[in-house]
N, C-alpha and C positions, 0 to 999 in steps of 0.2 A: 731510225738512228739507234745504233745500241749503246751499250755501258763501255765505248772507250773515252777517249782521251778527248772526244768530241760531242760527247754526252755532258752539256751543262751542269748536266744533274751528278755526274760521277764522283765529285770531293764527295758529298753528303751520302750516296749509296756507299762509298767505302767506307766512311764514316759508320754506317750505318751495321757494318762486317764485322769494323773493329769492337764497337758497341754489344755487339751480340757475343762476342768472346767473352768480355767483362761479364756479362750476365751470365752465361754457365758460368762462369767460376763463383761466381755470387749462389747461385741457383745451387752448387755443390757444396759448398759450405753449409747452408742451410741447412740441406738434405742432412750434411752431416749433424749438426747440430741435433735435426728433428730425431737422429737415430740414437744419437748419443747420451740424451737431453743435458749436455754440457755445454760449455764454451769454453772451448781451447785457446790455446796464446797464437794459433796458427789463424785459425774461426777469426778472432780477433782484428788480426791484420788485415785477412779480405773484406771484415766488414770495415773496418774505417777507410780500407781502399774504396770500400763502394758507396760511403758518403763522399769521400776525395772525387771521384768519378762524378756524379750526380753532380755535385754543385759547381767541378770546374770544367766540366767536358758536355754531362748532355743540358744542363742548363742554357748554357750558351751556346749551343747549338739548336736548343726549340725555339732563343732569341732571335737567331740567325735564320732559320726556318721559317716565321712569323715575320720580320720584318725583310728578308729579300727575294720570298716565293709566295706565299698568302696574299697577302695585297696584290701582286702583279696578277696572280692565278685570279682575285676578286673582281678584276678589273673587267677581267675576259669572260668571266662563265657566271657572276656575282657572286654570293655569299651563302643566302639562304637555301636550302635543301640541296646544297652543294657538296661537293668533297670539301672545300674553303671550309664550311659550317663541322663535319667530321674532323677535319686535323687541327682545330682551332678547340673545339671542343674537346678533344682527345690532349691536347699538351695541357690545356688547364688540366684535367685529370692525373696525365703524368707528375705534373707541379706537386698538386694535391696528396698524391701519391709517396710524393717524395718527402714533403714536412712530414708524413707517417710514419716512414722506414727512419728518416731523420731521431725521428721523437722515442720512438720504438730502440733504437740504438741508444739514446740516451739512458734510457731505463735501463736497455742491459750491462749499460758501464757502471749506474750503480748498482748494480744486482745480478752477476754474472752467471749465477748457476740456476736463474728462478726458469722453473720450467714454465710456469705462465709467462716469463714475459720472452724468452725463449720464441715460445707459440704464438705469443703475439707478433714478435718482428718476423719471423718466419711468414707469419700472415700477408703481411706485406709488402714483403721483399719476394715472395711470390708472386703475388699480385702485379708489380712491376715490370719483373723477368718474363711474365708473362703480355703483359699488356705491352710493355716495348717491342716485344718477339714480332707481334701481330701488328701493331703500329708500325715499325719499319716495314713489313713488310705491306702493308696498304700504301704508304708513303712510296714504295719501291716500284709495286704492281698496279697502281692505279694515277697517284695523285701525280709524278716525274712522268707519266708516259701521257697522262692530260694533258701537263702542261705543252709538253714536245709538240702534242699535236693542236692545240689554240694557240698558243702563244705565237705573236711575230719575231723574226728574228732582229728587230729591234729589244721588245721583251726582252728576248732569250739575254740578247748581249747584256745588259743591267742586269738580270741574276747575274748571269757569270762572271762580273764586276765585284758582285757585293759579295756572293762567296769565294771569291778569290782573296777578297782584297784580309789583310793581316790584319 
């Protein structure tokens, strides 16, 4: 099966596309940032896009990940030393990752031009753009193409229900 329109998996792989835009532009700011050691009214804007982003697009989306492909995938292959056990482990991360970059922007809104705390959210916001880079794509190259091939087409139908559904 490939990535069309008949690929269960295909909302969350495009998802997945559009996600990765958002990070270069995240990833570009910073850079600038790091070059600059400022923060501009432009810097700004991306970075509160990309708390906006975080909390209303890939939060609910690692929800929707974890409660309509984890479980069915744990069902069929279990959990432990699993890819189930890697994507489960990895969104806690992402989570964790994210109250950093979160907290990390806080300090820069009171403190806009500190080059420490600059270096810190950069720290982080790295760390993310990176970690999700690699994360989709394990999720893309491994974990959607397991399921394709364990999963019954019973399975398959209930994901494709529950990320369908609005």
């Amino acid at each position: 099966m490939d990535e069309t329109s008949d690929d269960p998996f295909a909302p969350l792989i495009g998802v997945h596309e559009d996600f990765v835009d958002k990070l270069t532009e995240l990833e570009a700011t910073l850079d600038e940032m790091m070059a600059t050691r400022e923060t501009r009214e432009g810097n700004e804007i991306i970075l509160d896009e990309a708390v906006r982003f975080f909390a209303e697009e890939l939060m609910p989306h690692l929800r929707l990940e974890d409660e309509a492909v984890l479980p069915t995938l744990e069902n069929a292959i279990g959990r432990y030393g699993t890819l189930v056990t890697v994507v489960m482990y990895e969104h806690e991360e992402i989570r964790r990752g994210v109250a950093k970059f979160d907290e990390a922007r806080e300090d820069l809104r009171r403190d806009p031009n500190s080059w420490p705390v600059i270096q810190e959210l950069n720290r982080h916001g790295i760390f993310l753009v990176q970690f999700l880079w690699d994360h989709f794509r394990k999720e893309n190259t491994s974990l959607f193409p397991t399921a394709r091939k364990v999963l019954s087409a019973d399975a398959i139908r209930k994901i494709t229900e529950q990320i369908s559904a609005p």
